[in-house]
N, C-alpha and C positions, 0 to 999 in steps of 0.2 A: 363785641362790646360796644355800645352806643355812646361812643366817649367821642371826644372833638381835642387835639392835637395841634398844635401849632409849633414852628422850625426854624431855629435862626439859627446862619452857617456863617462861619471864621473861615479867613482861612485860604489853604490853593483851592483851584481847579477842580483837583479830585476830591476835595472836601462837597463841591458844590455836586458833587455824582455820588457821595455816599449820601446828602441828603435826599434824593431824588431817589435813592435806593430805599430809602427808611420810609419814606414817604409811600413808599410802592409797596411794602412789605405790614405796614400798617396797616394802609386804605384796604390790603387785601384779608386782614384779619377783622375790617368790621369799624374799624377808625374812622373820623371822619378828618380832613383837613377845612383847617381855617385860616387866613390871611389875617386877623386882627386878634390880639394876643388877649381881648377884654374877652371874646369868645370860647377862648380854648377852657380845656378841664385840666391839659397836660401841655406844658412847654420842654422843648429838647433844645439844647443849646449843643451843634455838632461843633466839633474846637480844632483849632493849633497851635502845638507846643512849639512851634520854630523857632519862637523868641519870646524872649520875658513880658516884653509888653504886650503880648499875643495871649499870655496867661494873663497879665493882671487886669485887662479888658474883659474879658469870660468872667472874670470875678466879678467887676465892680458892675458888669449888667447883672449876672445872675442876682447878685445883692439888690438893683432897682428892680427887679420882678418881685422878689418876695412881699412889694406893697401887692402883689395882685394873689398871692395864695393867704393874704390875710381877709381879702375879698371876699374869700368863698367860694367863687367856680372854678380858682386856680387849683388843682387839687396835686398833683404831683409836677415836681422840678427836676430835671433830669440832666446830663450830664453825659454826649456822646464825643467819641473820635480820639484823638490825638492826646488830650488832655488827661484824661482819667488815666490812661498807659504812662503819663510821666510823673504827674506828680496827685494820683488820687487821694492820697492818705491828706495832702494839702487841704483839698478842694473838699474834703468831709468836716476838714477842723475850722477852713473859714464860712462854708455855709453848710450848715449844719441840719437846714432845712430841705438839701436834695435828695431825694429816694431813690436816687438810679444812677449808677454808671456803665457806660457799655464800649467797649474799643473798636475798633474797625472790623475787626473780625468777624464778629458778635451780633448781630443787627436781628438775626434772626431771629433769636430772643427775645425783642421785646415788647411782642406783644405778651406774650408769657409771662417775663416779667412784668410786666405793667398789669395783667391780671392778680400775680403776685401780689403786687403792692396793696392795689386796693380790698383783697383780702387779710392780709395778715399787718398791714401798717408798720414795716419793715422796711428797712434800707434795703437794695439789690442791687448785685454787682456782676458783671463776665468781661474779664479781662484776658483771659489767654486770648494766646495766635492758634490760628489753624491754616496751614501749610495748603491744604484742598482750597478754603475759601477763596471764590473768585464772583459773588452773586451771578455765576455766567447766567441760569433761569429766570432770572431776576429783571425784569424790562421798565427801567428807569421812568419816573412820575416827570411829566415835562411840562413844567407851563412858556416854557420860552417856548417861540415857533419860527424864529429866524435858524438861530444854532443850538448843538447838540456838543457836550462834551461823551465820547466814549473811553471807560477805560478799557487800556488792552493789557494792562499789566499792575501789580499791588506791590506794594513793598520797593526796599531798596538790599542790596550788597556793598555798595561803593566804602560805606561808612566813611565819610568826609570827621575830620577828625572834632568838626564842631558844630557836626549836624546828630540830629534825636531821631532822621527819619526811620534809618533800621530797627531803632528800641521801641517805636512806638507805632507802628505800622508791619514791622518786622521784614521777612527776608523776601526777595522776588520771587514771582508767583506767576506764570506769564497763562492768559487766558487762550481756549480752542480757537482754531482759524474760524470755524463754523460758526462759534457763540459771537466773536465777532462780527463778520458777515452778517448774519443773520439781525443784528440789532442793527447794522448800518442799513438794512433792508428797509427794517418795520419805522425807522425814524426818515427813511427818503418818502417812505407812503402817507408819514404824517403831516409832511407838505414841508419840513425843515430839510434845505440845501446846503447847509454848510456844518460840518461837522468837524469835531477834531478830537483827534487820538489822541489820549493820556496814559502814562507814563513816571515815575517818578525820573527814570529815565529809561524812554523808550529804546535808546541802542541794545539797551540788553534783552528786549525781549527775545526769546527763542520756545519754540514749540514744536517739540519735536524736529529739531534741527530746522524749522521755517525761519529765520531773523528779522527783523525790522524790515529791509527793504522790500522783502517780498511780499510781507505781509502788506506793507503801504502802496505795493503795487496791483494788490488784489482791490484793496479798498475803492483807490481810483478807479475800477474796472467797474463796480457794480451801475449800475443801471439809474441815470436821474443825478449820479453823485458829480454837484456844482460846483464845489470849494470844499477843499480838504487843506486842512491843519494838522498840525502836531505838535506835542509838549510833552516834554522837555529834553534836549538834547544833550551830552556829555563829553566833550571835548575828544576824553583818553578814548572814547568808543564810535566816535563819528566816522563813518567808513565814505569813500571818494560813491559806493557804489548806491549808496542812501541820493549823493545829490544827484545821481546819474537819471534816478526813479522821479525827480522831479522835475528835469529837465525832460524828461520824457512824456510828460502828463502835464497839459495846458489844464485841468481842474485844480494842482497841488497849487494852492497860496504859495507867491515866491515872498513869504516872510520866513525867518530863523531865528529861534531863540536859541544861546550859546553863552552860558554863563562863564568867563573867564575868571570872577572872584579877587583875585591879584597880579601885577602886573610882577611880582618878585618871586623868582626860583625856590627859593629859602622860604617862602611862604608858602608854597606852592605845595612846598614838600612837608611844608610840615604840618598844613592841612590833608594830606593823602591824596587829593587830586587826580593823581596818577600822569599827569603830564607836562613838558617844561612849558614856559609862557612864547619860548619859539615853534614850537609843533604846535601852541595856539596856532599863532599868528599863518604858520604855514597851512593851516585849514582854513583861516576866513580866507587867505589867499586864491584858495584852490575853489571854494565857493564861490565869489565872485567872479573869479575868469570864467564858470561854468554858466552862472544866473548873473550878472550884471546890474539887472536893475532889481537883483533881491533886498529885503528891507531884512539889518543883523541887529536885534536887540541883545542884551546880555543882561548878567548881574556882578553885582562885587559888592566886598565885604572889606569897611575898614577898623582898622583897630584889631586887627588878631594877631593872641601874644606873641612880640617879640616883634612887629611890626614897629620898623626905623621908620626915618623920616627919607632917609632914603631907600627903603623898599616900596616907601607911600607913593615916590617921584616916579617910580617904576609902573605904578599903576596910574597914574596919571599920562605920561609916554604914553601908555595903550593906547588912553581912552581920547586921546588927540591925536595918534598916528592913524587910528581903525576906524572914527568916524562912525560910532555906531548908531541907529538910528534911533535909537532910545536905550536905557540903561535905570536898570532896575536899585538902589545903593540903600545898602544895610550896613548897621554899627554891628561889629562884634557883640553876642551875645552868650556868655558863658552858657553852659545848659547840662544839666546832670547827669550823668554817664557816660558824658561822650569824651571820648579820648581827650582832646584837650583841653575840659575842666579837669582830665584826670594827672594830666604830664606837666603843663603848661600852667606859667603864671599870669595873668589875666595882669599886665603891667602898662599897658596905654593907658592912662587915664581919660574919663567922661567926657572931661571937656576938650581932649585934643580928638576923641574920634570924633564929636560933634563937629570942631574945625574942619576935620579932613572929612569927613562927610559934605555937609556945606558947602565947600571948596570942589568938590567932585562933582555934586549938584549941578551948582549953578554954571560950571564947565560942561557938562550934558547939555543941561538946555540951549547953550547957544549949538554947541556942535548939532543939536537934534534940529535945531532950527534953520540950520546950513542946510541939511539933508531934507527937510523939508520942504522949500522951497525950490527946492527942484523939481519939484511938481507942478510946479504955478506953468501954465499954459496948457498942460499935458489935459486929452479927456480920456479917462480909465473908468473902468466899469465897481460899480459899489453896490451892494448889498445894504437897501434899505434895514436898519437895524429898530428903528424905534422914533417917535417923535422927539423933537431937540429938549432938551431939560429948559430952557432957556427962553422958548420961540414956540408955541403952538403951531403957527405957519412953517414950523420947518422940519428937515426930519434930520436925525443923525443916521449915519453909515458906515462901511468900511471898505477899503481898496485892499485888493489879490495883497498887497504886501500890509495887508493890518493897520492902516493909517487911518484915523476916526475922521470924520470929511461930514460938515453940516452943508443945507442945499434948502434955496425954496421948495417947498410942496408947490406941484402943479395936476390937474386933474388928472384922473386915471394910475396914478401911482399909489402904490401902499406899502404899509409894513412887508417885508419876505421879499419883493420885488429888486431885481437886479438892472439897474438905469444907468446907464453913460453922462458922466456927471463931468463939465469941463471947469480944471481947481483955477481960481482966480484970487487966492490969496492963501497965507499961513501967516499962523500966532501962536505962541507957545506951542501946545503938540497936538493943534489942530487944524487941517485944513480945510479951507470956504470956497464951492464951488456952486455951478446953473448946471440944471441939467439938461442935455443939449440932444438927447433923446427918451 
């Protein structure tokens, strides 16, 4: 079909690899993609239900698009991912004008369906899970040419008692070691050196009795592979023999994401967690004596029911005793189906999570900004990522532990290239270096 398609993604990580999956799965049925949405005939909007203002964004874009299907070449508006699995029935009664919804499963579908539509002038819908689905034959549409996100696994089990990812993505799913491999091959050939494994948490993948660590120690093994990542890690599942794999392997990024969520037991628990805030604490412990100069990002969540003011102080504790290098801070956000809109009474009010948010903030930034500047003198090797947003004369980058580092352009360097860059300053959560080869 000679139609032209255009793709905007919300969202995690793995959001940004199902679009690069749709993208592949379209282009292969006769689509064409477009970068400017006045071109397209069909817009997808891929989503995330993680949090309310995650939905009501999808909304109030989808709503400024429909100036462009009164246009005329906009011809179908569509509606993938996250979204449609949580609250479709919503997202039909407030735009009324989208002819498609499709869940993460489903992908395959729609070119079909999009045939569908422009036949019969019908709403279309595929919303089940399928347990099989992994697009493992499926070889991601890439236009980045620095990094590669690959998934190695779908879905969740954990059910966090105020997370949607099990209802809307559904159960874990962990892909072949081969299909793996194999796609970390075809993207080291396409000139991209830095990759990373996704996960919604990757400790649990297992294949055929293979687990995480093995499997990230095959990865680093292949042939050409520069820098390796991974996301997302899970506290209750972090095993001592995951960091062993990384100490062992000068390509594995010494960065760590480790969501801790709350510094209160009683929170902890009644989120499902599955672990106390001292068996945190005893893993970054055991992390750092192992990697040293690793960089430990996190997340945390304030305002979930029944959060005191001092359980709030608990989480505060952490995030001044642990020094993390950056920290990811989201408000409580009720969400439909999951356990604790089901148990729990949503009793912090608006404006006190706002406070303790705020208050969490701006304690991050200075702490991230300690951590920071301990880079100043140091030269560490960075992966030319893009020109600065900023500076045409200059390029953005990142360091082994995920640190964004700007630098003059000097001849012979380019985009994808890896340059010994010596840091001579930090500012909020950026650091400013020369590059000294």
């Amino acid at each position: 079909m000679n139609k032209t398609f255009y793709i905007e993604t919300y969202g995690c990580q793995m959001n940004t690899v199902d679009s690069e999956i749709v993208t592949s799965i379209l282009i292969g049925a006769g689509f064409k993609l477009v970068d400017d949405i006045k071109e397209a005939n069909i817009i997808l909007l891929n989503t995330c239900a993680i949090r309310e203002k995650a939905v009501e964004r999808v909304i109030n874009k989808m709503g400024q698009h429909k100036a462009f299907i009164r246009s005329g070449k906009l011809e179908i508006a569509g509606i993938l991912g996250c979204i449609p699995e949580h609250t479709g029935d919503e997202l039909k009664a407030k735009l009324d004008f989208i002819k498609l919804q499709v869940g993460p499963d489903k992908y395959r579908t729609l070119p079909q369906l999009i045939k569908n539509i422009y036949k019969d002038k019908k709403y279309h819908e595929e919303l089940d899970f399928d347990i099989e689905e992994n697009y493992e034959d499926v070889t991601p549409y890439r236009s980045e040419h620095t990094n590669a996100f690959i998934s190695v696994m779908r879905g969740c089990n954990n059910f966090c008692t105020y997370c949607v990812v099990p209802y809307v993505r559904g159960r874990e799913k962990s892909r072949s070691i081969d299909s793996i491999i194999s796609e970390v091959e075809k993207t080291i050939a396409q000139g991209i050196s830095e990759i990373t494994l996704l996960g919604q948490n990757v400790n649990s993948y297992d294949y055929n009795g293979i687990r995480f660590p093995e499997l990230l120690q095959k990865v680093a093994e292949v042939k050409g592979m520069k820098r390796l990542k991974f996301a997302t890690s899970h506290a209750k599942d972090l095993s001592e023999e995951l960091i062993d794999v990384i100490v062992k392997n000068n390509n594995i990024s010494n960065s760590f994401h480790l969501p801790f969520q709350a510094g209160s037991n009683e929170v902890l628990k009644n989120m499902n967690r599955g672990y106390t805030i001292e068996e945190y604490l005893a893993k970054i412990k055991m992390i750092r004596e192992k990697i040293p100069d690793i960089a430990i990002t996190t997340d945390v969540i304030v305002g979930f029911p029944g959060e005191t003011k001092e359980d709030f102080e608990e989480t505060v504790k952490v995030l001044k005793d642990t020094e993390f290098d950056n920290a990811f801070m989201f408000i409580y956000s009720e969400r439909k189906n999951t356990a604790s809109a089901k148990n729990f009474k949503d009793d912090v009010s608006k404006e006190e999570k706002g406070r303790r948010q705020q208050f969490i903030s701006e304690l991050q930034k200075k702490i991230g900004l300690v951590q920071l500047k301990k880079d100043i003198g140091k030269v560490t090797e960075v992966l030319i990522e893009s020109v600065s947003k900023k500076r045409d004369d200059q390029y953005k980058g990142r360091t082994e532990q995920n640190r964004i580092v700007i630098f003059d352009k000097i001849d012979d360097c380019n985009i994808g290239d890896y340059v010994k860059v010596k840091i001579i300053k930090a500012e909020g959560v950026t650091l400013f270096g020369e590059i000294v080869e």
